[in-house]
Structure formats: C-alpha cells, structure tokens
C-alpha positions in Angstrom: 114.9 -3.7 140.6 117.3 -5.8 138.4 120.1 -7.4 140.0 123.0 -5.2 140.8 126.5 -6.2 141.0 129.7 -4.2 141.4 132.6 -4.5 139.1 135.8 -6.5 140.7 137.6 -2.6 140.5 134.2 -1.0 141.9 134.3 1.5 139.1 131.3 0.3 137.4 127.8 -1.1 138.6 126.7 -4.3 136.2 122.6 -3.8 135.9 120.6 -6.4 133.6 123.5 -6.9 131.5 124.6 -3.4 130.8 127.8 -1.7 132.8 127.1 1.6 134.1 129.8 4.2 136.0 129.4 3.9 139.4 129.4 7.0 141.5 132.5 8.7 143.4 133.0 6.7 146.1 134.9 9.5 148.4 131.7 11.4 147.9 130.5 12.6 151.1 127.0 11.1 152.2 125.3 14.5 152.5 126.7 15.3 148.9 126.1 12.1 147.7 122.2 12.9 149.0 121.8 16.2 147.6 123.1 15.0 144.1 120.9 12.3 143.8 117.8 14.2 145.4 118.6 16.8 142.1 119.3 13.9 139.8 115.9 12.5 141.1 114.1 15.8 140.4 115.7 16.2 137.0 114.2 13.0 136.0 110.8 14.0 136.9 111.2 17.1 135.2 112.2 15.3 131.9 108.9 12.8 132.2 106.5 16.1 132.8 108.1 17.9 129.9 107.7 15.2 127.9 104.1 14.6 128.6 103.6 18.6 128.2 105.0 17.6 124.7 107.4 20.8 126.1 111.0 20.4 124.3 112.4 24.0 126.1 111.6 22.1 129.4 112.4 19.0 128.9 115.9 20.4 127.3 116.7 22.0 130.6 115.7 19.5 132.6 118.3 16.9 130.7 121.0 19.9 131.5 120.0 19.4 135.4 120.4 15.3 135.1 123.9 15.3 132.9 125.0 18.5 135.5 123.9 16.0 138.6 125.3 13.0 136.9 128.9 14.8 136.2 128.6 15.9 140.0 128.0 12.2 141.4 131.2 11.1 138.9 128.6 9.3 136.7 129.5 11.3 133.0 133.0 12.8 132.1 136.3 12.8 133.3 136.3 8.9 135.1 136.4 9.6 138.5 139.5 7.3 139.1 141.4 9.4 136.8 141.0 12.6 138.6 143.1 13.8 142.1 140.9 14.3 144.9 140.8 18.0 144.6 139.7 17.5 141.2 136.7 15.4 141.8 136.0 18.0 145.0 135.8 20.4 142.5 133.5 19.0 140.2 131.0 17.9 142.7 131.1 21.4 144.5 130.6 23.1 140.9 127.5 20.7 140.3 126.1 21.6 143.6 126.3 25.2 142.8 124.8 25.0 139.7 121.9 22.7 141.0 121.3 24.6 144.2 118.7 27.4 144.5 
C-alpha cells in the first residue's frame, strides 16, 4: 500500500499524492468495524456487478459504499463541522440502513 500520512489537523489522510477525508475519529471501534466490514462488502459488490456487466447491481451496490462512507464521516457534512450528536446520528442512520 502507498504511503499514508495524516494531515497536521488529522482531518484528512494524504495517499500517493491525493488528500482523502479521514474517518470520524470519535467513532466507536465496534462502529468503526462494522462500517468498514459494509464498505468492504459494497466494494466487492460493485467489482461482481461490474463483471456481470449488471448496472441495477452495481447501482445499488455504489448506494451501500456512499451510505457506508457518509456513516464513517468520509462523504458529506465534514465531520469537524458537525456536534457530536450530529455525527452520532449519522453513523447510527448508516448502520441502520446497512444492517440486515
């Protein structure tokens, strides 16, 4: 894996030259885990659509990694810019949607 260095405000993780949003860091671990597992999942499920040549699949499969990316703090409202509650809520709401 490429180099990975954290921003001086920890906010974003520098990767081969690109800057990428770091995750929540007042995630719990276990949530943390289970977002990650999903996002993880997602992924593979966006690779096997695509090789099915499935677009209906690999659509909903892009909804489950942008839902498990908003949950970890990765895609809208900045993490930094949100009270604690906030954020609570929005990785609670991911893992309800992602869930079975």
């Amino acid at each position: 894996m490429a180099d990975v260095q954290r921003s001086d405000d920890g906010r974003h993780l520098l990767i081969g030259g690109r800057r990428w949003r770091a995750s929540d860091p007042e995630l719990p671990e276990d949530v943390r885990r289970r977002l990650v597992d999903h996002l993880m999942d997602a992924r593979r499920a966006v690779a096997a659509a695509r090789r099915a040549d499935d677009r209906e699949a690999e659509r909903r499969a892009r909804a489950r990694v942008h839902t498990a990316k908003t949950g970890l703090g990765e895609r809208g409202t900045p993490w930094w810019e949100q009270p604690l509650p906030d954020r609570r809520t929005r990785w609670e709401e991911a893992l309800r949607a992602l869930d079975p």
